[in-house]
MIZA-147161 format. One record per residue (C-alpha): residue in three letters; x, y, z. Coordinates in pm, whole numbers, plus 50000, padded with zeros to 5 digits. Layout:
ALAXYZ...
# end
This chain:
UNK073584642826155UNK074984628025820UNK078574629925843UNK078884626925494UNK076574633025197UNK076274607224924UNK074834622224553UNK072694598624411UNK074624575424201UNK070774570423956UNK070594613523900UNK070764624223564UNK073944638723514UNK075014656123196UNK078564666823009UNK078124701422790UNK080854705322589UNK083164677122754UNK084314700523006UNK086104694323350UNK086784718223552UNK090834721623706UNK091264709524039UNK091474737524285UNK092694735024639UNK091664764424883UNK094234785425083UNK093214788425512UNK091334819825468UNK088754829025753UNK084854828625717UNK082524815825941UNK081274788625750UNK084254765025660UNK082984727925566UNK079534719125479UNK077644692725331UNK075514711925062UNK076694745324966UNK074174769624775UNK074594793924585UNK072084821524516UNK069534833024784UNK066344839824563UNK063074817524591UNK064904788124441UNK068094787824649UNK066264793724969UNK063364764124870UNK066214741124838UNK067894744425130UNK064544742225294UNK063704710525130UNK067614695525182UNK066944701525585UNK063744686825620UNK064914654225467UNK067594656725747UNK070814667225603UNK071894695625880UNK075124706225732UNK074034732225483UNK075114770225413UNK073234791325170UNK075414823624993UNK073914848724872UNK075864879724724UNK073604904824869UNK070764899325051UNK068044875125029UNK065844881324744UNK067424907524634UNK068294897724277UNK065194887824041UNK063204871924307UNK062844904724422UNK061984920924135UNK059374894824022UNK055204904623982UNK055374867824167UNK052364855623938UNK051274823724020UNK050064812123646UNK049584774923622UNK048624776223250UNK051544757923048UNK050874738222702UNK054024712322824UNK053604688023111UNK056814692323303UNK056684727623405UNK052624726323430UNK053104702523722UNK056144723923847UNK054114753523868UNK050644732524050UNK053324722324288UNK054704754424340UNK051094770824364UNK049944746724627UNK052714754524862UNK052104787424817UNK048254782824874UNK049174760225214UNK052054782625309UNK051274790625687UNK051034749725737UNK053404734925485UNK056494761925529UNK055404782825814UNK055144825225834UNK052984842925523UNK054344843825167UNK051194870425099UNK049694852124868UNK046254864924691UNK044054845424548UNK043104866124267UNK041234850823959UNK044234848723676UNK043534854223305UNK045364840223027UNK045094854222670UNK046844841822364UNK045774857521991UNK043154847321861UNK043424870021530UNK043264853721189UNK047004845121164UNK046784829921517UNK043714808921478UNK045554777821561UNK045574792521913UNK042044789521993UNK041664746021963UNK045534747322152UNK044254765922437UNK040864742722480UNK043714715322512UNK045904728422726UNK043094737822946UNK041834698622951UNK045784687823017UNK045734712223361UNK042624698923409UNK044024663023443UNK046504675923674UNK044334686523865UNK044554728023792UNK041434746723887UNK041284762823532UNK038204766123258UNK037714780822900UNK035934816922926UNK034324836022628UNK035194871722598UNK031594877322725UNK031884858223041UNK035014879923098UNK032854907823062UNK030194899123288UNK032974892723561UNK034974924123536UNK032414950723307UNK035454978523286UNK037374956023067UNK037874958222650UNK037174919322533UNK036574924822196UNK039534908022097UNK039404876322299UNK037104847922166UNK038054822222475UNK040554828322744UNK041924806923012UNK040464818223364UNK042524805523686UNK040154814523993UNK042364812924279UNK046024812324135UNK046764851824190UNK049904861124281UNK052384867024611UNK054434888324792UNK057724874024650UNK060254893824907UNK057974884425199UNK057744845425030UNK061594841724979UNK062594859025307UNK059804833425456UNK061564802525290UNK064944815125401UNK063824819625788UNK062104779725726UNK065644770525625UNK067594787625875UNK065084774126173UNK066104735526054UNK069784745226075UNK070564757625746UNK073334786525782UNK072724821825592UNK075344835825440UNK074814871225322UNK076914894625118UNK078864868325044UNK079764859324691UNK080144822924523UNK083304830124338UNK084154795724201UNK083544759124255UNK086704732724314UNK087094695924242UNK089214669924383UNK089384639824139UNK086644644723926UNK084274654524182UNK083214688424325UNK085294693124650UNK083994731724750UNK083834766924655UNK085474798124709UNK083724824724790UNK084704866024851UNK085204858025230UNK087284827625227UNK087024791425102UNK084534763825209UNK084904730525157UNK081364709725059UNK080564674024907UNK077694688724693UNK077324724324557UNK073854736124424UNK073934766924156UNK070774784324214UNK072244818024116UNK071074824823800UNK072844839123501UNK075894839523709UNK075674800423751UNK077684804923363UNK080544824423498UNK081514797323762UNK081964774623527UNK083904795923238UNK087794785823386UNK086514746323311UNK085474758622915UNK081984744722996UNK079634767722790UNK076384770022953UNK073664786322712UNK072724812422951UNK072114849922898UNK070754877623084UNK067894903322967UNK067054930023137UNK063014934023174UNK061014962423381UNK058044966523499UNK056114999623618UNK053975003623923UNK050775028023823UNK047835045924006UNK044745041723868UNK041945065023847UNK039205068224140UNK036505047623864UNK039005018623872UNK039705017024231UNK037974983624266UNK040404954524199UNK041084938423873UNK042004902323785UNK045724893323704UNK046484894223384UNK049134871923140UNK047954886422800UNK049994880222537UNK046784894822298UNK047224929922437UNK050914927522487UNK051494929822847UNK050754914723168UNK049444932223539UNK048324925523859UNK046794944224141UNK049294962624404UNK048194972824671UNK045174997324705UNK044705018124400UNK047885008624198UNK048604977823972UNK051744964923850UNK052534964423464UNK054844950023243UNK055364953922888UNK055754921822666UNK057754922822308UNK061324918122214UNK062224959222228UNK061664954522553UNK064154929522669UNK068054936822610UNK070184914522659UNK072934927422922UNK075914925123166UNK074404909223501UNK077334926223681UNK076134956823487UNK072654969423408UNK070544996823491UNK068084985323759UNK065855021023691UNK063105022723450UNK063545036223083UNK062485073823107UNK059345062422852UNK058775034123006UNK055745041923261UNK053795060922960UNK054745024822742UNK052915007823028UNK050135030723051UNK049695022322701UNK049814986922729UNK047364976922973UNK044665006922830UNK044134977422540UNK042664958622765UNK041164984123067UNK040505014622858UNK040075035223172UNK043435030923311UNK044455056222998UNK043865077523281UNK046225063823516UNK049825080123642UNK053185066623679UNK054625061724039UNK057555041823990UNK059135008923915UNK062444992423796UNK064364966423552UNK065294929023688UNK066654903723499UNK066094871123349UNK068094839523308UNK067424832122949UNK068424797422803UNK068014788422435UNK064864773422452UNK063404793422740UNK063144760822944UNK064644757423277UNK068464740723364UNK068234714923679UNK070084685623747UNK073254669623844UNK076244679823620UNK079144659923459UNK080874666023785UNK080134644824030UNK078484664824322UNK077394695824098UNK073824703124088UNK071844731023866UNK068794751623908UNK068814780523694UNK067484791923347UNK064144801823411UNK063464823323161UNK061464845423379UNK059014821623488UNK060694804823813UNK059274820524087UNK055954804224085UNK058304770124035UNK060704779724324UNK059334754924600UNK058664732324361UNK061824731124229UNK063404733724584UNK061334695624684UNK062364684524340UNK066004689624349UNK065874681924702UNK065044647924602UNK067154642524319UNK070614651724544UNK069434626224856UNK068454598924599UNK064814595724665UNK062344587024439UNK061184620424200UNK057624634824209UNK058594654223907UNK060414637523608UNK063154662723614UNK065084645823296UNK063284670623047UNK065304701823187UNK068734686023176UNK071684703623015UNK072664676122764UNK069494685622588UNK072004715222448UNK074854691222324UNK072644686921965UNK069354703621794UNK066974684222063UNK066294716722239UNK064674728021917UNK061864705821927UNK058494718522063UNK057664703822415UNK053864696922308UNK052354697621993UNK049534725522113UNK051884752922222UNK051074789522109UNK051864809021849UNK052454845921962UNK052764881921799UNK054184898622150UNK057684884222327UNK057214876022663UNK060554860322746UNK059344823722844UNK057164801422740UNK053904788222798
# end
């Protein structure tokens, strides 16, 4: 057992804003956890994949906090897509990553994470303002390809041949995914988090990261609503509320909350057969299959994300909201203009500037990110879990994690495009491909 754990002194570390946050020392207040190695904060697929991946390169002294319970913040609330199609090579390796562990669950992490391999469509427009779109996505295609993503070019009329219920007449070439298909993401994250807690990592729930405290420059531990705990290396993997820790230090972190929803519909007895997941950005929405009879749906565009509160936002659905739905996917399965509303509800995402993820080490010393995902983290979250995992202990990286780092905030760098081949889009999905 390490008695002590030492941050890599080669991690990209970044200053935003020149901040430093005031030393705090900790009044004797009881919880059960009082001194760890690695604290985490945030109990959602990325929190729980990192503590997974910190004990099973050894390090036994960890605690994971969670506010609630596990997964029940936006990895909860997720359709848990597994889309591997990305036009920028970071985050198209993140999510391969991500999708193999998922794939190789039972063996790799142990338990069931219910994944499905459903075949996964991708549509961008193809209309006459968008035409640009149609040479980007044979490219993007060939980069996944080289990565070694199971993905291919389709015609609207091999679509058609596949799955005959569907409209196609506005899709010259698509991007068809065989096996991604999606999970179960409460069964996945509560999975990861039992992983964790088998290797020795302790589970703290409903109980609330309040604030982080240095000691010379260096993060010393955290408070947290049942007492104070005292760490060498704290890990935000809590979201929008990773900003609010670091507010009392003047450290502005570029992160915002929107509030999306999805709706959960019945289809009609002629549909009752499954259909193939859906991103489609051409018809405005995206959908997957859940459970016998019923498919998920979410609406893309920017009416439908507000920007909110995360301490205060209505977790229901919009009163319109399942008819907007029913609306929405219809463009592309005519017959589910026949389908009916059964419920559904609002989560959030972690919006940064650029809709690219935040992870890495932080000006302090000991302070480590992983939030910012823009509403396209959980099919990262193991991923990022190994990733950051490595980056904290001082191994060698997999992933080049330098393209997410904060300091790409500090001038107009973020700005720039990733890749020169990514989309132009008429419909708002929140992150980017």
């Amino acid at each position: 057992m390490r008695q002590r754990l030492e941050t890599n002194p080669g991690a990209i570390h970044c200053s935003h804003r020149n901040g430093c946050l005031p030393e705090r020392r900790f009044k004797e207040q009881s919880l059960v956890v009082k001194h760890v190695d690695v604290a985490i904060a945030g109990g959602g697929i990325v929190g729980a994949s990192i503590a997974w991946a910190l004990a099973g390169r050894g390090i036994k002294s960890i605690a994971l906090f969670e506010r609630s319970t596990i997964a029940s913040g936006a990895s909860g609330r997720t359709g848990a897509l597994l889309r591997r199609h990305y036009s920028n090579e970071p985050e198209a390796r993140l999510a391969h990553l991500g999708y193999t562990i998922y794939r190789d669950w039972p063996s790799v992490v142990g338990g069931d994470c219910g994944h499905v391999p459903e075949g996964l469509v991708v549509t961008v427009d193809c209309s006459p303002d968008h035409v640009e779109n149609i040479p980007r996505l044979h490219k993007n295609v060939a980069l996944q390809n080289a990565l070694g993503i199971d993905s291919r070019v389709i015609t609207g009329d091999d679509l058609l041949k596949m799955q005959p219920f569907l409209n196609t007449a506005d899709i010259p070439v698509a991007s068809y995914e065989p096996s991604s298909g999606y999970v179960d993401s409460i069964a996945a994250t509560r999975s990861m988090a039992y992983a964790a807690q088998t290797l020795g990592v302790e589970i703290q729930e409903g109980v609330n990261v309040t604030g982080i405290a240095t000691t010379s420059g260096r993060v010393s531990g955290i408070s947290t609503s049942e007492g104070n705990v005292s760490a060498d290396v704290v890990v935000c993997a809590n979201g929008p509320w990773f900003a609010e820790l670091l507010q009392p230090a003047g450290i502005s972190i570029p992160i915002s909350a929107l509030r999306v929803q999805i709706a959960i519909v019945q289809r009609p007895l002629e549909l009752d057969s499954s259909h193939f997941v859906f991103i489609d950005t051409a018809a405005g929405m995206f959908t997957r299959p859940w459970g016998p009879g019923r498919s998920l749906v979410g609406v893309g565009g920017g009416d439908q994300h507000d920007e909110v509160d995360p301490n205060q936002f209505d977790p229901r659905n919009d009163r319109e909201y399942g008819s907007t739905a029913i609306q929405a996917i219809s463009k592309r399965i005519p017959a589910m203009s026949k389908a009916s509303y059964l419920h559904g509800h609002a989560g959030l995402y972690d919006m940064t500037p650029d809709a690219h993820p935040i992870m890495g080490g932080m000006a302090i010393e000991g302070l480590y990110v992983a939030a910012g995902f823009s509403g396209a983290g959980f099919k990262k979250g193991p991923a990022v879990g190994l990733c950051l995992a490595e980056l904290i202990d001082g191994a060698k990286l997999r992933i080049d994690l330098s393209p997410f780092a904060l300091c790409r905030f500090d001038n107009d760098d973020w700005r720039k495009p990733w890749s020169d081949t990514g989309y132009t889009f008429s419909s708002d999905f929140g992150h980017k491909f």
